[in-house]
C-alpha positions as CSV (number, residue, x, y, z in Angstrom):
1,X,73.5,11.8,-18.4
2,X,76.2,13.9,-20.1
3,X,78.5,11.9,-22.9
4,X,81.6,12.5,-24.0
5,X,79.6,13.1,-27.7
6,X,77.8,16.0,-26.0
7,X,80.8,17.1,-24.9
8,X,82.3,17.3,-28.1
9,X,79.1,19.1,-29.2
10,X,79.7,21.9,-26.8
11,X,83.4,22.0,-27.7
12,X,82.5,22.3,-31.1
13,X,79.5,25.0,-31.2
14,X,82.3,26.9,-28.5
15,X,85.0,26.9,-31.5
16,X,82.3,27.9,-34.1
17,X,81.2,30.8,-31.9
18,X,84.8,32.2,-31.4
19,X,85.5,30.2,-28.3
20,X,84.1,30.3,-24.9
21,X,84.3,32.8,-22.3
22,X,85.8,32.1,-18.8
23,X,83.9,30.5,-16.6
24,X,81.2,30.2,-19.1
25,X,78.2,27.2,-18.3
26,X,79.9,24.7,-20.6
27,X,82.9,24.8,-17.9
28,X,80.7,24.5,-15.4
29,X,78.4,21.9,-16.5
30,X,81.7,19.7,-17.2
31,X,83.2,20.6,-13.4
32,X,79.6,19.4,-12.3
33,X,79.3,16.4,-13.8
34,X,83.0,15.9,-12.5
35,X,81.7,16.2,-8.9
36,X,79.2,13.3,-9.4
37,X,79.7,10.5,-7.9
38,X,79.9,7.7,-9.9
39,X,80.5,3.9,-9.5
40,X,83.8,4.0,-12.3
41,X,85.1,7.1,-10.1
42,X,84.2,5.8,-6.9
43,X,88.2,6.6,-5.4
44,X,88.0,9.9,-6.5
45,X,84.9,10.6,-5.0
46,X,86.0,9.2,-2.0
47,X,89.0,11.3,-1.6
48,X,86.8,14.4,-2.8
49,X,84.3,13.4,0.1
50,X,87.4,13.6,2.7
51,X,88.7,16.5,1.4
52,X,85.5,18.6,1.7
53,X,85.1,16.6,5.4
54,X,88.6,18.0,6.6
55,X,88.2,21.3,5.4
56,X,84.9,21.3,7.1
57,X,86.0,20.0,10.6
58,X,89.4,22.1,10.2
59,X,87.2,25.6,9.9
60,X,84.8,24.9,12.4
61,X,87.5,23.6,14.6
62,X,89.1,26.8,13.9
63,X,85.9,28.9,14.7
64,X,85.2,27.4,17.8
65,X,88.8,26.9,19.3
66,X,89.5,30.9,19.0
67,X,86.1,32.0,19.5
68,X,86.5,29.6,22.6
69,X,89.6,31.2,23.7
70,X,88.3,34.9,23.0
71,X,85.4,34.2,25.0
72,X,87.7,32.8,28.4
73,X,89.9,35.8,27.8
74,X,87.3,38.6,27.7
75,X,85.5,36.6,30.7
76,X,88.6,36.4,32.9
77,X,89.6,40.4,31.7
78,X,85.9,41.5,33.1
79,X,85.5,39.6,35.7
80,X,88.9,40.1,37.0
81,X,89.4,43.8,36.1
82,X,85.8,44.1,37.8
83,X,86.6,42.8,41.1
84,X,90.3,44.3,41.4
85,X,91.7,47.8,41.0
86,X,93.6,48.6,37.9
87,X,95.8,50.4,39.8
88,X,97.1,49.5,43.3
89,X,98.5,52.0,45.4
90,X,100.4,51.3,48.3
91,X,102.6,53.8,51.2
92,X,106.3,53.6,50.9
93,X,107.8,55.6,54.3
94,X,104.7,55.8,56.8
95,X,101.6,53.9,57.4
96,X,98.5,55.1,55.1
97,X,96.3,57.3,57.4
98,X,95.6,59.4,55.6
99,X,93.9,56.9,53.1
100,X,90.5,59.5,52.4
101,X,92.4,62.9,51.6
102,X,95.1,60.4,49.2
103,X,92.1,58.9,47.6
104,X,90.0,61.9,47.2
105,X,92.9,63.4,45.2
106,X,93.5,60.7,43.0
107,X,89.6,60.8,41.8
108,X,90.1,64.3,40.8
109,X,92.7,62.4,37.9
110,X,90.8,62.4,34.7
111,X,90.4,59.3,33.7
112,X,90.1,58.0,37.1
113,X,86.4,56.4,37.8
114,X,87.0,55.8,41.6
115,X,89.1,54.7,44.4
116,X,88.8,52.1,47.1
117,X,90.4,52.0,50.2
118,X,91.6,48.7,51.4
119,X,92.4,46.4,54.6
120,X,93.2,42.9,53.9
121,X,95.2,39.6,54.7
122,X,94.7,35.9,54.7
123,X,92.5,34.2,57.4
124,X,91.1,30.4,57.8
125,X,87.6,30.5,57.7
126,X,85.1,27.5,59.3
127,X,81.4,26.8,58.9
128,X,79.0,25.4,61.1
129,X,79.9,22.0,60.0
130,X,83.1,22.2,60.9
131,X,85.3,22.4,57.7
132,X,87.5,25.0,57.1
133,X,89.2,26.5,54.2
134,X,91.6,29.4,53.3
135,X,90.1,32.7,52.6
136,X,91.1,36.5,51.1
137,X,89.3,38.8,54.0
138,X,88.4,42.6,52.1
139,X,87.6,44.7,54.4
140,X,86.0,48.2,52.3
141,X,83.4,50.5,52.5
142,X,80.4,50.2,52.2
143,X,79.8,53.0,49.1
144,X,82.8,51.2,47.4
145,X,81.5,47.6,47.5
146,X,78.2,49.1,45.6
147,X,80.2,50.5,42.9
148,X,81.9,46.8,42.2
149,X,79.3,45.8,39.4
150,X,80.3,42.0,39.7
151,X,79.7,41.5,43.5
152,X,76.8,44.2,43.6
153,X,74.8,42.7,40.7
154,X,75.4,39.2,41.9
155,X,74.1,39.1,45.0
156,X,72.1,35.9,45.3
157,X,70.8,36.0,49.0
158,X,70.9,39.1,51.0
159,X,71.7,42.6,50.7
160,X,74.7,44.7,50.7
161,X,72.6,48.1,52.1
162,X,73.9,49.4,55.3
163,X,77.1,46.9,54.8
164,X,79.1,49.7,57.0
165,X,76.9,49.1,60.2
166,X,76.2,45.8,59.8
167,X,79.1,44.0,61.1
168,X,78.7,41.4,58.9
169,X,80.6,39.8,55.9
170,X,79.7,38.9,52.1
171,X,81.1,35.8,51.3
172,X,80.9,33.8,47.6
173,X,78.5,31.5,46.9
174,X,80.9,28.7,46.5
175,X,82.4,29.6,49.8
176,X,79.5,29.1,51.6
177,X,78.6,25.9,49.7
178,X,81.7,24.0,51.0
179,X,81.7,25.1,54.3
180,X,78.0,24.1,55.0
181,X,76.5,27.7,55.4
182,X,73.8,29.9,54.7
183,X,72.7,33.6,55.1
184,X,72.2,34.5,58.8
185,X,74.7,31.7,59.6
186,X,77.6,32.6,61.0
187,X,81.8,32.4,59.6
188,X,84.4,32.1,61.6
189,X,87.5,34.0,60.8
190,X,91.2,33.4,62.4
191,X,94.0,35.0,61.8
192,X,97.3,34.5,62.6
193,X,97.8,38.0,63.2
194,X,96.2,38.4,66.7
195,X,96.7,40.1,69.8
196,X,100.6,40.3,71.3
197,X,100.9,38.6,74.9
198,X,103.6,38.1,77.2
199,X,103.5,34.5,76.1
200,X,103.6,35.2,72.4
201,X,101.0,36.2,69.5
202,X,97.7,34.3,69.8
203,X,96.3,34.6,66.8
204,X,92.7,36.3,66.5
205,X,89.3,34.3,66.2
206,X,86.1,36.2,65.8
207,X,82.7,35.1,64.3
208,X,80.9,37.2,62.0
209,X,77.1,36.8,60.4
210,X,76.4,36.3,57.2
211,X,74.7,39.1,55.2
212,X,75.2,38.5,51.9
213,X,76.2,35.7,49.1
214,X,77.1,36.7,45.6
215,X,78.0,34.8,42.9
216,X,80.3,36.2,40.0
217,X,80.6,33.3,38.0
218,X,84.6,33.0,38.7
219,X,85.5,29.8,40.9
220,X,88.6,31.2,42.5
221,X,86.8,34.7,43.6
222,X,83.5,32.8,44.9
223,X,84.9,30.3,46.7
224,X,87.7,32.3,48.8
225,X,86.6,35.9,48.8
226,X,84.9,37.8,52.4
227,X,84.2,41.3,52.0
228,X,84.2,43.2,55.6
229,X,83.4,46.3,56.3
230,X,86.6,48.7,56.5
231,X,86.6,49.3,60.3
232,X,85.8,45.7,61.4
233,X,88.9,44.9,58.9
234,X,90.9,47.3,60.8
235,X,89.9,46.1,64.3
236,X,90.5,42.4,63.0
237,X,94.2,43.2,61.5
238,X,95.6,45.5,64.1
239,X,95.3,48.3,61.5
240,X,92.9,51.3,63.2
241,X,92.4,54.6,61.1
242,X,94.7,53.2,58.3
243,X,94.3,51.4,55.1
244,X,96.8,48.8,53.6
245,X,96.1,50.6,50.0
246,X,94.3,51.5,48.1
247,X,92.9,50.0,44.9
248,X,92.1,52.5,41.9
249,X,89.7,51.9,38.9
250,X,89.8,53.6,35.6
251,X,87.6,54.1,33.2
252,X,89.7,52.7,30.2
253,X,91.8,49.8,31.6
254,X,94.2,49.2,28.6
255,X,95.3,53.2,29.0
256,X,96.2,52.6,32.6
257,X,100.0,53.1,32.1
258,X,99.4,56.3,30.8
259,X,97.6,57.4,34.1
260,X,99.9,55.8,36.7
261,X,102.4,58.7,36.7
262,X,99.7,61.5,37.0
263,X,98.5,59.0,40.1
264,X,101.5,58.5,41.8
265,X,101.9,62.4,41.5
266,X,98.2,63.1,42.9
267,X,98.9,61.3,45.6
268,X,100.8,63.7,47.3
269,X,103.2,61.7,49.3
270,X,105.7,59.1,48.9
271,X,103.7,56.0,47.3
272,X,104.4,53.2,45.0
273,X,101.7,51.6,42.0
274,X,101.4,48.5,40.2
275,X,98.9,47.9,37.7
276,X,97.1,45.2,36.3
277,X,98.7,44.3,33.2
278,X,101.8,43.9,35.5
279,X,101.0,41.8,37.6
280,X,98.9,39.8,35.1
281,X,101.0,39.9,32.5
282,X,102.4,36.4,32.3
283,X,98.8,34.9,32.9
284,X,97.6,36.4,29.8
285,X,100.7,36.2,27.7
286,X,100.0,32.5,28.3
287,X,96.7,32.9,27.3
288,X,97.7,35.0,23.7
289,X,100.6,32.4,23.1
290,X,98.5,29.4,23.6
291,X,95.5,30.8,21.4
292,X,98.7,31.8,18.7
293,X,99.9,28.0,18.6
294,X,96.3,26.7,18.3
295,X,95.7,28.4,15.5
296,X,98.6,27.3,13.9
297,X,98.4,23.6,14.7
298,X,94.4,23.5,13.7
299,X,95.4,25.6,9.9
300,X,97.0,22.3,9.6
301,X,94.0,20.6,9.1
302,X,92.8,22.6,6.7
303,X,96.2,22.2,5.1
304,X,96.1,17.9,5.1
305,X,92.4,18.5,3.5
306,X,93.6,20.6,0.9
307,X,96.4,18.3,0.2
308,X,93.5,15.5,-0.8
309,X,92.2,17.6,-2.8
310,X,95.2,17.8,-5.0
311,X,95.1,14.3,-4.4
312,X,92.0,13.8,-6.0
313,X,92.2,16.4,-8.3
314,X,95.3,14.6,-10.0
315,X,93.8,11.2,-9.8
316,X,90.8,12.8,-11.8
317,X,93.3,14.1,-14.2
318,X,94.3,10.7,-15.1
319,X,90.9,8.9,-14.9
320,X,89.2,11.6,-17.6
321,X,92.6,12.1,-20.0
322,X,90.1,10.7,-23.1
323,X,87.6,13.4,-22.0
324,X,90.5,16.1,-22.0
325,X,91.9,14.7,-25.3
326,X,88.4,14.6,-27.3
327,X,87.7,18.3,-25.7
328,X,91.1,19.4,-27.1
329,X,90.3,17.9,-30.0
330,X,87.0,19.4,-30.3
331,X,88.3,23.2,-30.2
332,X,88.4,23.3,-26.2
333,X,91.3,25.6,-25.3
334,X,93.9,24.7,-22.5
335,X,92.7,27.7,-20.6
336,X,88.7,26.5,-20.8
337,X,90.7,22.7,-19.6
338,X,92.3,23.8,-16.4
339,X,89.1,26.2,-15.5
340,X,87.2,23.3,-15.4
341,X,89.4,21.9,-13.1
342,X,89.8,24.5,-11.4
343,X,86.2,24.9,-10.6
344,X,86.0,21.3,-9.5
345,X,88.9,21.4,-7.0
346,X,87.7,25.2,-5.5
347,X,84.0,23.5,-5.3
348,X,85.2,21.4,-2.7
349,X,87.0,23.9,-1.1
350,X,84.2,26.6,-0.8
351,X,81.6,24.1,-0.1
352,X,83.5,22.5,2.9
353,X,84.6,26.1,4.0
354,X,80.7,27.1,3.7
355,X,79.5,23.7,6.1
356,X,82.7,24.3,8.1
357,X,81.5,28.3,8.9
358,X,77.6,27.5,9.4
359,X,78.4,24.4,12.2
360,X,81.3,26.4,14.1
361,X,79.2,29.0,14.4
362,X,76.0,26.9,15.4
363,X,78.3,25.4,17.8
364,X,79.6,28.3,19.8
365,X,75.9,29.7,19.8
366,X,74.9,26.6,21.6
367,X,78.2,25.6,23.0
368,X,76.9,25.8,27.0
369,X,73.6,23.7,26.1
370,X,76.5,21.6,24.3
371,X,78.6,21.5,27.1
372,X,75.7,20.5,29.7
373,X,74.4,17.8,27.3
374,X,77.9,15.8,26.8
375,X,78.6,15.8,30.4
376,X,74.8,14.1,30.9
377,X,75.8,11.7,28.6
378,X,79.4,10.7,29.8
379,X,78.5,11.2,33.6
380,X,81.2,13.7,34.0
381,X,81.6,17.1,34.2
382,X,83.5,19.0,31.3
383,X,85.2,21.8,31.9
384,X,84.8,22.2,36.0
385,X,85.0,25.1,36.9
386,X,87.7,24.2,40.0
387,X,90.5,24.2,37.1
388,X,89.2,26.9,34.5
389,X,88.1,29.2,37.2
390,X,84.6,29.8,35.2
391,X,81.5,28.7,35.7
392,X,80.2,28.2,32.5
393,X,81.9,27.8,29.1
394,X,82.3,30.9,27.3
395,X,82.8,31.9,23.6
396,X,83.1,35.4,21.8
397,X,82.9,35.2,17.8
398,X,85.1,37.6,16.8
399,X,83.4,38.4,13.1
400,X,87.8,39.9,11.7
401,X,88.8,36.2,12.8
402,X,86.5,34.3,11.1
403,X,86.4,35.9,7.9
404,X,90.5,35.5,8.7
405,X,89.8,31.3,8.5
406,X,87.5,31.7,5.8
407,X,89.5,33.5,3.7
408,X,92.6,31.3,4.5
409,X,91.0,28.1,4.0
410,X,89.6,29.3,0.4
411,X,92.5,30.5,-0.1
412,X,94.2,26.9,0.5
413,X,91.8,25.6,-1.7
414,X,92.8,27.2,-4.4
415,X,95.8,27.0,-4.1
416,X,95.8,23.8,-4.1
417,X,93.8,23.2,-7.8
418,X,96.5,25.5,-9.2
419,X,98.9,22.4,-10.4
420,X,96.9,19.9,-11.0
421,X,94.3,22.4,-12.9
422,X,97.7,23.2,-15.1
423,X,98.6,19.8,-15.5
424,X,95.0,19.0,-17.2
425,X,95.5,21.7,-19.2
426,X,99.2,20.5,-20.4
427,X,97.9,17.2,-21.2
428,X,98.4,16.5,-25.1
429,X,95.8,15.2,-26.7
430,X,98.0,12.4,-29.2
431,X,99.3,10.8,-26.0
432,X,96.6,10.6,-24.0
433,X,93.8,8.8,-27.2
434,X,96.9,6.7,-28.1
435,X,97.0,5.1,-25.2
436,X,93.3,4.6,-24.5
């Protein structure tokens, strides 16, 4: 084991060779031995073992939180974004008859990828088994349903060929799951907006077959969404040879405020748009405010650990003063005194930043195998997907914000050596063997 004498004997041979250079192995070899535990510096161990513990948990908590949060964003954007136009057109002085010519100009936009004409309106919808449920009736064509990539390449059982002539409906998998059915079955539609009587408005019940289930992955979408071919839709809600709107997708979604004008101008007649980002705007403002706060509240973690190991730094300070007084004594210079320090305090730091980087990122590799394996071993299921609207538990490592908490929590680290570092480095000699 290193003594004090050998010490001295590296201090010395340093001052006969014109002094040490920075960082040089005699610092090192000192901020080392510093790190070892040993039973007379069992307390600062101990607070140098929570320090590098925090900082651990507070940068993988960090990783995973906001690679947690990227991931349900981007999830939510694509899914949603894949499923609904970007743009929404809809008439302003006379019913939309002349949906095809309208939407054949606006595809001639650049920028636009396509355009889907749309019927729709709310219905109850009941299963063999006689539950019923609230549902979102679609009625489009056929061509158009193909080119939505979430319902087309999620089709579970069935197929969505010849979806005009069918007369049938594609309904979500979840859908189908709570009222009891299956494909061939058949769904019973009613809507309040029926046929007109002398004795009132009855409202309109028809049963359609099942010809396809799809499953996107998004709880709210599977479980209340029935696509129906455009002219049963029209039939169904009173609307022949018209379309309620029509939905528009572009190729890049964030530029869609730069397209609406050149649509609404396409158009040819009177028309009003809304797109996306409108009317999800507060949803994912939410989302960018909640992920903001997070971030700051878990830094704080970091923060607390790096306040330990000032902590710890300073009680080390105190516990080695003889050490620091022989060094000084010995021809080590205040600047080689407060390396050393330093060295010891960042160690910490980077080592717990290093353990903190390698688990978050394990974890959010593995975090749906994570996921599946707590709620087997508490009996309940974590994160249902009837609150977060996803299926699974996503996360998206996004490789500018971790090397943002890596370099903050280093950062901290060092900062946080900075005065305590100085302070060893102050410490006179004289005063500190005087009162040993």
């Amino acid at each position: 084991m290193t003594t004090v004498a050998d010490l001295g004997a590296h201090s010395a041979s340093a001052r006969a060779t014109g002094g040490t250079r920075p960082f040089s192995r005699f610092e090192w070899m000192i901020a080392g031995r510093y790190l070892r535990s040993r039973r007379r510096d069992a307390g600062v161990s101990v607070i140098a073992g929570f320090s590098f513990v925090g900082i651990m948990l507070g940068v993988a908590a960090l990783i995973i939180v906001m690679s947690v949060m990227n991931g349900f964003r981007a999830e939510l954007l694509t899914r949603i974004l894949g499923v609904n136009g970007h743009v929404i057109l809809q008439p302003m002085d006379r019913p939309l008859t002349d949906f095809e010519d309208v939407a054949a100009k606006i595809e001639t936009v650049p920028g636009v990828a396509y355009t889907m004409p749309l019927v729709q309106g709310q219905v109850l919808a009941s299963g063999a088994n006689g539950t019923s449920t609230g549902a979102l009736v679609k009625g489009v064509r056929g061509d158009d349903l193909a080119k939505l990539a979430p319902i087309a390449s999620n089709v579970r059982q069935g197929t969505l060929a010849n979806f005009d002539t069918s007369q049938g409906v594609a309904i979500g998998q979840r859908l189908a799951d709570n009222l009891g059915l299956r494909l061939g079955d058949s769904i019973t539609l009613v809507s309040p907006d029926g046929d007109v009587t002398p004795l009132g408005t009855t409202p309109r019940v028809k049963a359609y077959p099942i010809v396809a289930i799809y499953e996107i992955g998004l709880s709210e979408y599977d479980a209340a969404y029935v696509y129906m071919p455009l002219v049963e839709a029209q039939l169904f809600f009173n609307a022949e040879n018209q379309a309620q709107s029509i939905e528009i997708f572009v190729q890049d979604p964030d530029r869609v405020m730069d397209l609406q004008g050149a649509i609404e101008q396409a158009a040819g007649r009177p028309a009003y748009t809304v797109t996306w980002q409108t009317q999800n705007q507060s949803f994912f403002s939410a989302l960018e405010v909640e992920r903001n706060v997070m971030f700051i509240i878990l830094t704080l973690i970091v923060l607390v650990a790096a306040l330990n190991i000032i902590s710890g730094l300073f009680m080390l300070v105190k516990d080695k003063g003889r050490d620091i007084a022989i060094m000084r004594t010995m021809g080590a210079t205040s600047g080689s005194i407060m390396r050393v320090f330093l060295i010891t305090g960042a160690s910490i730091g980077v080592a717990g930043t290093i353990a903190g980087f390698v688990l978050g990122t394990l974890f959010c590799l593995n975090i749906e195998n994570l996921r599946q394996f707590f709620s087997w071993v508490s009996g309940t299921t974590l994160f249902n997907p009837e609150f977060y609207f996803l299926s699974r538990l996503p996360a998206e490592i996004d490789p500018s914000e971790v090397v943002t908490v890596v370099l903050m929590a280093v950062g901290l680290s060092f900062l946080a050596t900075l005065f305590p570092s100085w302070r060893a480095s102050k410490l006179d000699p004289v005063e500190a063997l005087r009162y040993e």
